[in-house]
PLY file of the C-alpha trace (Angstrom):
ply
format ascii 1.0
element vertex 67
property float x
property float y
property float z
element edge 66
property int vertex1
property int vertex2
end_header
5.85 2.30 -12.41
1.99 2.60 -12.20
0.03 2.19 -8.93
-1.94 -0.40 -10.43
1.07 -2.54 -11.57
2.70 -2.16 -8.16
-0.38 -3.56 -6.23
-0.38 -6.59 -9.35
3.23 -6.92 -8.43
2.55 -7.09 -4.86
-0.06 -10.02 -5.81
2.70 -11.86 -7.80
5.79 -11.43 -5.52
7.19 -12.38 -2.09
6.96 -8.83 -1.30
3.34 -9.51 -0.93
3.64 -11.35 2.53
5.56 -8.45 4.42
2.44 -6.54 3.18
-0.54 -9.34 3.61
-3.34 -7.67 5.64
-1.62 -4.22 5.99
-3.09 -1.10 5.09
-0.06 0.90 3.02
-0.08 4.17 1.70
2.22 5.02 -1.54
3.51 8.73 -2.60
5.21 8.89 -5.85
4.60 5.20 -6.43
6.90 4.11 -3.42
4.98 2.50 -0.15
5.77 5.32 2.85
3.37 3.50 5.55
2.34 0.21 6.66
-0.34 -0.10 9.26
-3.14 -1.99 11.29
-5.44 0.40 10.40
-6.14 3.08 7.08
-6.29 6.24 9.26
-2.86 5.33 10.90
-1.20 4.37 7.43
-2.73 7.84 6.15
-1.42 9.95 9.03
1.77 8.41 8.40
2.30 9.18 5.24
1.04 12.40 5.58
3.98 13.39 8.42
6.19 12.20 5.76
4.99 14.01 2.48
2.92 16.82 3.70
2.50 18.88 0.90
1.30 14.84 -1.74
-2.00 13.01 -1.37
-1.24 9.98 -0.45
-2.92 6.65 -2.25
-4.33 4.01 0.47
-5.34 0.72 -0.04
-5.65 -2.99 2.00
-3.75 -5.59 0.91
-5.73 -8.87 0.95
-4.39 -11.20 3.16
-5.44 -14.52 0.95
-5.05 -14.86 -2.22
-7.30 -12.67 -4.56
-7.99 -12.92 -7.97
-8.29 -9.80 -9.92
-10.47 -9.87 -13.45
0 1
1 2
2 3
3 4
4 5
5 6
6 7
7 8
8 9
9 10
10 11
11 12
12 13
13 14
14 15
15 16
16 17
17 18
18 19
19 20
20 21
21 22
22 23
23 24
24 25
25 26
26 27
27 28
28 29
29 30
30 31
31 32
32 33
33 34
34 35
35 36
36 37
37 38
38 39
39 40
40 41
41 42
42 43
43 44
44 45
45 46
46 47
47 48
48 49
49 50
50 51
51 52
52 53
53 54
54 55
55 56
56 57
57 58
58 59
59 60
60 61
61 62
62 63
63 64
64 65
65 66
Protein backbone atom coordinates (compact mmCIF):
# COMPACT_ATOMS: atom_id res chain seq x y z
CA UNK A 1 0.00 0.00 0.00
CA UNK A 2 0.98 3.62 -0.96
CA UNK A 3 1.63 6.38 1.64
CA UNK A 4 -0.85 8.43 0.07
CA UNK A 5 -3.66 5.79 0.20
CA UNK A 6 -2.84 5.01 3.82
CA UNK A 7 -3.26 8.71 4.99
CA UNK A 8 -6.84 8.60 2.53
CA UNK A 9 -7.56 5.50 4.49
CA UNK A 10 -6.85 7.06 7.69
CA UNK A 11 -9.43 9.94 6.52
CA UNK A 12 -12.10 7.25 5.72
CA UNK A 13 -11.72 4.82 8.70
CA UNK A 14 -12.13 4.55 12.49
CA UNK A 15 -8.50 4.18 12.60
CA UNK A 16 -8.47 7.84 12.02
CA UNK A 17 -9.54 8.82 15.67
CA UNK A 18 -6.67 6.84 17.53
CA UNK A 19 -4.58 9.05 15.16
CA UNK A 20 -6.67 12.59 15.17
CA UNK A 21 -4.15 15.37 16.01
CA UNK A 22 -1.05 13.06 16.28
CA UNK A 23 2.00 13.53 14.51
CA UNK A 24 2.97 9.72 13.10
CA UNK A 25 5.83 8.69 11.32
CA UNK A 26 5.56 5.52 8.79
CA UNK A 27 8.69 3.21 7.56
CA UNK A 28 7.85 0.78 4.96
CA UNK A 29 4.28 2.02 4.82
CA UNK A 30 3.49 0.84 8.50
CA UNK A 31 2.97 3.82 11.29
CA UNK A 32 6.19 3.21 13.91
CA UNK A 33 5.44 6.54 16.06
CA UNK A 34 2.68 8.52 17.33
CA UNK A 35 3.40 11.75 19.07
CA UNK A 36 2.49 15.32 20.49
CA UNK A 37 4.99 16.74 18.61
CA UNK A 38 6.98 15.98 14.84
CA UNK A 39 10.50 15.96 16.35
CA UNK A 40 9.40 13.34 19.03
CA UNK A 41 7.45 11.12 16.38
CA UNK A 42 10.77 11.48 14.18
CA UNK A 43 13.20 10.49 16.94
CA UNK A 44 11.04 7.67 17.51
CA UNK A 45 11.01 6.21 14.55
CA UNK A 46 14.40 6.77 13.98
CA UNK A 47 15.46 4.48 17.35
CA UNK A 48 13.37 2.00 15.67
CA UNK A 49 14.61 1.92 11.94
CA UNK A 50 17.92 3.55 12.04
CA UNK A 51 19.37 2.79 8.95
CA UNK A 52 15.12 4.16 6.76
CA UNK A 53 14.00 7.77 6.46
CA UNK A 54 11.16 7.95 8.03
CA UNK A 55 7.85 9.82 6.38
CA UNK A 56 6.13 12.42 8.97
CA UNK A 57 3.04 13.98 8.72
CA UNK A 58 -0.05 15.60 11.16
CA UNK A 59 -3.10 14.11 11.09
CA UNK A 60 -5.91 16.72 11.09
CA UNK A 61 -7.91 16.51 13.94
CA UNK A 62 -11.39 17.69 12.08
CA UNK A 63 -12.47 16.61 9.25
CA UNK A 64 -10.49 17.67 6.05
CA UNK A 65 -11.35 17.52 2.67
CA UNK A 66 -8.70 16.63 0.24
CA UNK A 67 -9.17 17.83 -3.71
Amino acid sequence: MSIDQIVMDMGASNERSEYAGYWIALVDNKVVAKEKGAKAAYTGAKEQHPSKVPFIMQVPAEDVMLL
